[in-house]
C-alpha positions in Angstrom: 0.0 0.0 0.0 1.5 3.6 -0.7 1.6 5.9 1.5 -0.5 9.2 0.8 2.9 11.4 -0.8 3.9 8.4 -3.1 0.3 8.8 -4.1 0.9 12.6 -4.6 3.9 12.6 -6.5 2.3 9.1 -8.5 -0.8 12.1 -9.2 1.8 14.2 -11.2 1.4 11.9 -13.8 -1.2 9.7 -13.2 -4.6 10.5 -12.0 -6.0 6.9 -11.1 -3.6 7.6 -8.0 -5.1 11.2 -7.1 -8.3 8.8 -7.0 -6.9 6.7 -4.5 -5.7 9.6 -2.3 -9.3 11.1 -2.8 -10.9 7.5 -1.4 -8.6 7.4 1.7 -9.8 11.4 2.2 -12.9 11.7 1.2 -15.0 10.7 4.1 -12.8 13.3 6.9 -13.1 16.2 4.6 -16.8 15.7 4.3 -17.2 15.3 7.8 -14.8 18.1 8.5 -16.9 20.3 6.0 -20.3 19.3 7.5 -19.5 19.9 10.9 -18.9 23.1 10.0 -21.2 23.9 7.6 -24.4 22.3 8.8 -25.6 21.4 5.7 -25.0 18.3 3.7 -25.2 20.5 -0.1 -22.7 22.8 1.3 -20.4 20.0 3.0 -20.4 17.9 -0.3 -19.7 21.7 -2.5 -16.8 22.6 -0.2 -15.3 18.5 -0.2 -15.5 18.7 -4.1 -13.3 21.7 -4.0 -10.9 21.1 -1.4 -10.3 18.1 -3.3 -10.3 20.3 -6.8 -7.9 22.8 -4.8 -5.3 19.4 -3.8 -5.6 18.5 -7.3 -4.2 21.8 -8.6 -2.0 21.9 -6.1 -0.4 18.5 -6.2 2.7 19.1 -7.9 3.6 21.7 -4.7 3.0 18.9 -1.7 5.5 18.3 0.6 6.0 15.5 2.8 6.1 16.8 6.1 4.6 14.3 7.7 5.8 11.6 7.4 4.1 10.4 4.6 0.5 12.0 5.5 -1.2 14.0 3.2 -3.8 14.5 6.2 -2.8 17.9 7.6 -1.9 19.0 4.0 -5.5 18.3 2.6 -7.0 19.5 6.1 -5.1 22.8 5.6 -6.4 22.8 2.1 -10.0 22.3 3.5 -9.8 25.1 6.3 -8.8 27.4 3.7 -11.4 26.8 1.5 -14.0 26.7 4.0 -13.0 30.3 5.1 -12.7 31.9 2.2 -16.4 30.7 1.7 -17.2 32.2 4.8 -15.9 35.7 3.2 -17.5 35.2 -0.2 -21.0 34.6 1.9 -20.1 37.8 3.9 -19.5 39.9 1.0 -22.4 38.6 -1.0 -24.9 39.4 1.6 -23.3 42.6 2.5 -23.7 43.4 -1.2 -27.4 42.3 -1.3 -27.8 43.9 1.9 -26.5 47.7 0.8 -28.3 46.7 -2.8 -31.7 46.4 -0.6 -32.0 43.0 -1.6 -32.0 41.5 1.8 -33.2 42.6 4.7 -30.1 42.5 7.8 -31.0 39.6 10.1 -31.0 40.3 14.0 -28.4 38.2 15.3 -30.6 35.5 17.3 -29.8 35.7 20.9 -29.6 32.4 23.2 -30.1 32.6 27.0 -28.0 29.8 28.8 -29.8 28.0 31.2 -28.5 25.8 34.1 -29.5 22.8 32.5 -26.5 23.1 29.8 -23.7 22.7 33.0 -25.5 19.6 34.3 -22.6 16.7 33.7 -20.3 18.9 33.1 -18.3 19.1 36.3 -18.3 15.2 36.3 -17.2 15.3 32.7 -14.3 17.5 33.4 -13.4 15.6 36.0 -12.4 12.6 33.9 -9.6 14.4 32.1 -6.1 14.0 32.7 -4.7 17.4 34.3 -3.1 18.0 31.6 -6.2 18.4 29.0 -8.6 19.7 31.8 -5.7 22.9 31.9 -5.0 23.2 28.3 -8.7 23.6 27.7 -9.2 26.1 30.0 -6.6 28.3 28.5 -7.7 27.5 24.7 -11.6 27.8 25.8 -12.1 30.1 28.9 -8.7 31.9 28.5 -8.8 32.6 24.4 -5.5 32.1 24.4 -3.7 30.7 20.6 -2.2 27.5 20.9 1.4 29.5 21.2 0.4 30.9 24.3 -1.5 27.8 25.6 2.0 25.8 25.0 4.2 28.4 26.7 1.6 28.3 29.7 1.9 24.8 29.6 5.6 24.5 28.8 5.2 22.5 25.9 4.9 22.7 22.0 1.9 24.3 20.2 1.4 20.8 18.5 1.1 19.1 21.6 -1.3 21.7 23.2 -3.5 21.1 19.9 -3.7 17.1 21.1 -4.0 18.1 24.5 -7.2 20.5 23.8 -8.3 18.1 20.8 -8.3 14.7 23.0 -9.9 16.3 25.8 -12.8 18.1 24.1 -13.7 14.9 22.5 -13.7 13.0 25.5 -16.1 15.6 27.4 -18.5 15.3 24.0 -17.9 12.1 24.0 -19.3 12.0 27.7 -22.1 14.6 27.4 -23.6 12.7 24.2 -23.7 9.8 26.5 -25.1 11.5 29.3 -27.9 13.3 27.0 -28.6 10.1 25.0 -29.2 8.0 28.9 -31.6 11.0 29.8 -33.5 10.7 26.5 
Protein backbone atom coordinates (compact mmCIF):
# COMPACT_ATOMS: atom_id res chain seq x y z
CA UNK A 1 0.00 0.00 0.00
CA UNK A 2 1.47 3.59 -0.65
CA UNK A 3 1.62 5.94 1.46
CA UNK A 4 -0.48 9.23 0.85
CA UNK A 5 2.94 11.40 -0.78
CA UNK A 6 3.91 8.41 -3.07
CA UNK A 7 0.34 8.78 -4.15
CA UNK A 8 0.85 12.60 -4.62
CA UNK A 9 3.93 12.57 -6.55
CA UNK A 10 2.28 9.13 -8.52
CA UNK A 11 -0.84 12.08 -9.22
CA UNK A 12 1.76 14.21 -11.25
CA UNK A 13 1.37 11.86 -13.81
CA UNK A 14 -1.21 9.66 -13.17
CA UNK A 15 -4.65 10.49 -12.01
CA UNK A 16 -5.99 6.94 -11.05
CA UNK A 17 -3.65 7.64 -7.96
CA UNK A 18 -5.08 11.21 -7.09
CA UNK A 19 -8.26 8.80 -6.97
CA UNK A 20 -6.91 6.71 -4.50
CA UNK A 21 -5.68 9.57 -2.27
CA UNK A 22 -9.28 11.15 -2.77
CA UNK A 23 -10.86 7.51 -1.39
CA UNK A 24 -8.64 7.42 1.69
CA UNK A 25 -9.84 11.42 2.18
CA UNK A 26 -12.88 11.73 1.17
CA UNK A 27 -14.95 10.69 4.13
CA UNK A 28 -12.82 13.25 6.90
CA UNK A 29 -13.10 16.20 4.57
CA UNK A 30 -16.76 15.68 4.26
CA UNK A 31 -17.23 15.35 7.80
CA UNK A 32 -14.76 18.06 8.54
CA UNK A 33 -16.91 20.35 6.01
CA UNK A 34 -20.34 19.27 7.49
CA UNK A 35 -19.47 19.92 10.86
CA UNK A 36 -18.86 23.08 9.99
CA UNK A 37 -21.16 23.91 7.58
CA UNK A 38 -24.37 22.34 8.84
CA UNK A 39 -25.61 21.38 5.67
CA UNK A 40 -25.01 18.29 3.69
CA UNK A 41 -25.18 20.52 -0.14
CA UNK A 42 -22.74 22.78 1.31
CA UNK A 43 -20.38 20.00 3.04
CA UNK A 44 -20.43 17.85 -0.28
CA UNK A 45 -19.74 21.67 -2.45
CA UNK A 46 -16.79 22.58 -0.18
CA UNK A 47 -15.31 18.52 -0.25
CA UNK A 48 -15.52 18.67 -4.08
CA UNK A 49 -13.30 21.75 -3.97
CA UNK A 50 -10.85 21.07 -1.42
CA UNK A 51 -10.35 18.15 -3.31
CA UNK A 52 -10.33 20.25 -6.82
CA UNK A 53 -7.91 22.85 -4.83
CA UNK A 54 -5.28 19.42 -3.84
CA UNK A 55 -5.57 18.49 -7.32
CA UNK A 56 -4.23 21.76 -8.55
CA UNK A 57 -2.00 21.87 -6.09
CA UNK A 58 -0.40 18.49 -6.23
CA UNK A 59 2.66 19.13 -7.92
CA UNK A 60 3.63 21.71 -4.74
CA UNK A 61 3.03 18.88 -1.71
CA UNK A 62 5.55 18.29 0.57
CA UNK A 63 6.04 15.47 2.80
CA UNK A 64 6.05 16.85 6.12
CA UNK A 65 4.58 14.28 7.67
CA UNK A 66 5.82 11.61 7.40
CA UNK A 67 4.06 10.39 4.61
CA UNK A 68 0.52 11.98 5.49
CA UNK A 69 -1.22 13.96 3.23
CA UNK A 70 -3.82 14.50 6.24
CA UNK A 71 -2.81 17.87 7.61
CA UNK A 72 -1.89 19.02 4.01
CA UNK A 73 -5.48 18.26 2.63
CA UNK A 74 -7.01 19.53 6.07
CA UNK A 75 -5.07 22.82 5.61
CA UNK A 76 -6.44 22.84 2.10
CA UNK A 77 -10.05 22.26 3.53
CA UNK A 78 -9.80 25.11 6.28
CA UNK A 79 -8.85 27.39 3.71
CA UNK A 80 -11.35 26.80 1.46
CA UNK A 81 -13.97 26.68 4.04
CA UNK A 82 -12.96 30.29 5.14
CA UNK A 83 -12.75 31.87 2.17
CA UNK A 84 -16.40 30.71 1.72
CA UNK A 85 -17.18 32.23 4.78
CA UNK A 86 -15.92 35.66 3.24
CA UNK A 87 -17.53 35.17 -0.23
CA UNK A 88 -20.99 34.65 1.85
CA UNK A 89 -20.12 37.82 3.87
CA UNK A 90 -19.51 39.92 0.98
CA UNK A 91 -22.38 38.60 -1.03
CA UNK A 92 -24.86 39.43 1.64
CA UNK A 93 -23.33 42.63 2.48
CA UNK A 94 -23.67 43.38 -1.19
CA UNK A 95 -27.35 42.31 -1.28
CA UNK A 96 -27.80 43.93 1.95
CA UNK A 97 -26.48 47.66 0.84
CA UNK A 98 -28.26 46.75 -2.75
CA UNK A 99 -31.73 46.45 -0.58
CA UNK A 100 -32.01 42.95 -1.56
CA UNK A 101 -31.98 41.52 1.84
CA UNK A 102 -33.19 42.62 4.66
CA UNK A 103 -30.13 42.54 7.75
CA UNK A 104 -30.95 39.55 10.12
CA UNK A 105 -30.98 40.30 14.01
CA UNK A 106 -28.39 38.23 15.27
CA UNK A 107 -30.61 35.49 17.27
CA UNK A 108 -29.85 35.75 20.91
CA UNK A 109 -29.59 32.44 23.18
CA UNK A 110 -30.07 32.55 26.97
CA UNK A 111 -28.02 29.79 28.77
CA UNK A 112 -29.85 28.02 31.25
CA UNK A 113 -28.46 25.75 34.06
CA UNK A 114 -29.55 22.81 32.49
CA UNK A 115 -26.52 23.12 29.84
CA UNK A 116 -23.65 22.68 33.00
CA UNK A 117 -25.48 19.58 34.34
CA UNK A 118 -22.62 16.66 33.70
CA UNK A 119 -20.25 18.87 33.13
CA UNK A 120 -18.34 19.11 36.27
CA UNK A 121 -18.28 15.16 36.34
CA UNK A 122 -17.17 15.26 32.70
CA UNK A 123 -14.34 17.50 33.37
CA UNK A 124 -13.38 15.56 36.03
CA UNK A 125 -12.40 12.56 33.86
CA UNK A 126 -9.65 14.41 32.11
CA UNK A 127 -6.09 13.96 32.71
CA UNK A 128 -4.67 17.45 34.35
CA UNK A 129 -3.07 18.04 31.64
CA UNK A 130 -6.18 18.37 29.04
CA UNK A 131 -8.59 19.74 31.79
CA UNK A 132 -5.69 22.93 31.88
CA UNK A 133 -5.00 23.18 28.33
CA UNK A 134 -8.70 23.62 27.68
CA UNK A 135 -9.23 26.07 29.97
CA UNK A 136 -6.60 28.35 28.46
CA UNK A 137 -7.72 27.51 24.74
CA UNK A 138 -11.58 27.81 25.80
CA UNK A 139 -12.14 30.09 28.87
CA UNK A 140 -8.72 31.87 28.54
CA UNK A 141 -8.78 32.56 24.36
CA UNK A 142 -5.45 32.08 24.36
CA UNK A 143 -3.73 30.70 20.58
CA UNK A 144 -2.18 27.48 20.93
CA UNK A 145 1.42 29.50 21.19
CA UNK A 146 0.40 30.95 24.28
CA UNK A 147 -1.49 27.79 25.61
CA UNK A 148 2.01 25.84 25.00
CA UNK A 149 4.22 28.36 26.66
CA UNK A 150 1.63 28.28 29.65
CA UNK A 151 1.93 24.77 29.64
CA UNK A 152 5.64 24.49 28.82
CA UNK A 153 5.23 22.50 25.86
CA UNK A 154 4.91 22.74 22.03
CA UNK A 155 1.86 24.25 20.23
CA UNK A 156 1.42 20.78 18.50
CA UNK A 157 1.12 19.11 21.63
CA UNK A 158 -1.32 21.65 23.23
CA UNK A 159 -3.47 21.09 19.90
CA UNK A 160 -3.66 17.12 21.13
CA UNK A 161 -4.04 18.13 24.51
CA UNK A 162 -7.24 20.46 23.83
CA UNK A 163 -8.31 18.09 20.76
CA UNK A 164 -8.28 14.72 22.96
CA UNK A 165 -9.88 16.30 25.81
CA UNK A 166 -12.83 18.15 24.08
CA UNK A 167 -13.67 14.92 22.55
CA UNK A 168 -13.67 12.98 25.54
CA UNK A 169 -16.14 15.59 27.37
CA UNK A 170 -18.55 15.30 23.97
CA UNK A 171 -17.94 12.10 23.99
CA UNK A 172 -19.27 11.95 27.66
CA UNK A 173 -22.07 14.57 27.38
CA UNK A 174 -23.60 12.75 24.16
CA UNK A 175 -23.74 9.80 26.49
CA UNK A 176 -25.11 11.49 29.30
CA UNK A 177 -27.89 13.26 26.97
CA UNK A 178 -28.56 10.07 24.97
CA UNK A 179 -29.18 7.96 28.91
CA UNK A 180 -31.60 10.98 29.77
CA UNK A 181 -33.53 10.66 26.50
Amino acid sequence: MSTDAELLVAARTDPTAFRELYERYAPRVHGFHLARACDPHAAHDLTAETFAQAWLARRRFRDEAGGSAGPWLFAIARHVLSASVRRRRIERSACEKLGLLLPREPEVVQPTEAWLEGLDEALAGLTQGEHDAIRLRVLGDLEYDEVARELRTTPAAARVRVHRGLTKLRNRLTQRTEAAG
